[in-house]
Each structure stands twice: as C-alpha cells, then as structure tokens.
N, C-alpha and C positions, 0 to 999 in steps of 0.2 A: 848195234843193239838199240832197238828202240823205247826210248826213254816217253813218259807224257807224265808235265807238269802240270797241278790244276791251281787257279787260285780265282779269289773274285769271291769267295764266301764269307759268309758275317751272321748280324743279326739284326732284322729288318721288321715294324710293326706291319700288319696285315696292310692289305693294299701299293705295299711300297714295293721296289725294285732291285736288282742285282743282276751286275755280269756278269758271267763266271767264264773265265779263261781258260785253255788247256796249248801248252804249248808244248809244239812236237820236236822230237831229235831223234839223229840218225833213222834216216828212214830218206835219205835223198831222192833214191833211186825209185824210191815204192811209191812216191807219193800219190801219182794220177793213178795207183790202182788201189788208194784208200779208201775204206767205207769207214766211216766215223758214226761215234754215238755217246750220248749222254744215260746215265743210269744212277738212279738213286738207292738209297736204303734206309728207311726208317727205322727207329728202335723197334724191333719185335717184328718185325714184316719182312716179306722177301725183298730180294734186288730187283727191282723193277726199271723197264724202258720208259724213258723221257723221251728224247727224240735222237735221229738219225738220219744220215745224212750217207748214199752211196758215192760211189766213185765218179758219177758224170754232175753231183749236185743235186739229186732229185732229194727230197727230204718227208720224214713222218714224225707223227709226234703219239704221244698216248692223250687220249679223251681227256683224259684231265687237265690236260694243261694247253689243250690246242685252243690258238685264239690267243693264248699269253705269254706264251714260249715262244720264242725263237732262235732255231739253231742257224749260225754261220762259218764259215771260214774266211781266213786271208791267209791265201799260201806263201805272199810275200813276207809274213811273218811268222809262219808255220805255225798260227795259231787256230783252232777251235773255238768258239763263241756259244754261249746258251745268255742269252738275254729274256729275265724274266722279270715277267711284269703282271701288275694285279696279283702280288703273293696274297697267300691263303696259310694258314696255321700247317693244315696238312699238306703243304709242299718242305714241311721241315724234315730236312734229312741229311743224312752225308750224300755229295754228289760226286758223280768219278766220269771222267772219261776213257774213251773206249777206242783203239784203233784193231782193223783186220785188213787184209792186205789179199788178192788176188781174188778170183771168182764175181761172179756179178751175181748176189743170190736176191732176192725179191723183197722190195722197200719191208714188208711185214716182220721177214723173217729178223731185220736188224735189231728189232723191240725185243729181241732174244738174247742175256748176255749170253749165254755159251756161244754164240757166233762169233765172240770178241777175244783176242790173244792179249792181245797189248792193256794194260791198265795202268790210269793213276794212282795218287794215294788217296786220292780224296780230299771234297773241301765241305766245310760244315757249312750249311744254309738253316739258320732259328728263324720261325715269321711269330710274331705274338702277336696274340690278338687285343 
C-alpha cells in the first residue's frame, strides 16, 4: 500500500522560505514509473497544481510560482521536495503530495489532480504579509 507523508509546513512572513517534504512508502517496486506532484488548496478555491515532476525527471510548475518553486526528489530517501522561496500571502494554503504510477502522460497534463491516485494528508503553509 502506498503510503505519502507530507511535512515541512509552518508559518512564514512574506518573502521568506519553506521546504516541504513528502515521504514515500511501499511503492519499491513502482518507483521508476512515478510521476509525482505537488497540489494546493486554499480556503474557498479549488485544488490546484504546483508543480510536477514525471517519471524520467522532467518537471512543470503553475505560473504562479515558477521562478520560486522548486520541485526535487532523493530516491535514496524516498522523499519528494517542493522548496519555496519568495513566499507571497496567496501561496497560503494546505499543500499535499501526489503519486501515480505507470503511463508516461504529458508534463501539462500532471497540473491535473484527477491524474493522481496516491495522496497525503496535507501540510498547512500561512505567508503573512
């Protein structure tokens, strides 16, 4: 059963930084046909794509945060990475990670949650201005 832990969430004044973490289990076998992703939700708004990351490493992000976002892996630790920097008020939201497992579908299509099986529980990101 594939399990994803998220943590790395707080509360940060505008301009400042956080990493958020997502660590994976059970999934041994699947890993090099992961596509990963990050997703948010702000109160009142839908779930939206952050960034993502397919199965060979190629990676996307949403407009809003490219340039300040960065998604990574370390398979030696089976963790996920979203390192953000230059927070903004409206990057406050609960943020989740995202695993799916076979198919090679198109960097865009990953900014989609319904492409995603696997979820965390979320971790809260506050930016005050």
């Amino acid at each position: 059963q594939v399990q994803l832990v998220e943590s790395g969430g707080g509360s940060v004044q505008a301009g400042g930084s956080l990493r958020l973490s997502c660590v994976i289990s059970g999934d041994t076998y699947s890993r090099s046909r992961a596509c990963m992703g990050w997703f948010r939700r702000a109160p009142g708004k839908e779930r939206e794509g952050v960034a993502a990351m397919d199965n060979i490493g190629s990676t996307t992000y949403a407009d809003s945060v490219k340039g300040r976002f960065t998604i990574s892996q370390d398979n030696r630790k089976n963790t996920l990475y979203l390192q953000m920097n230059n927070l903004k008020p409206e990057d406050t939201a609960m943020y989740y990670c995202a695993a799916k497992y076979g198919g090679s579908p198109p960097l865009t299509d990953l900014m989609a949650w319904s492409r995603f099986r696997y979820w965390g529980q979320g971790t809260q990101v506050t930016v005050s201005s």
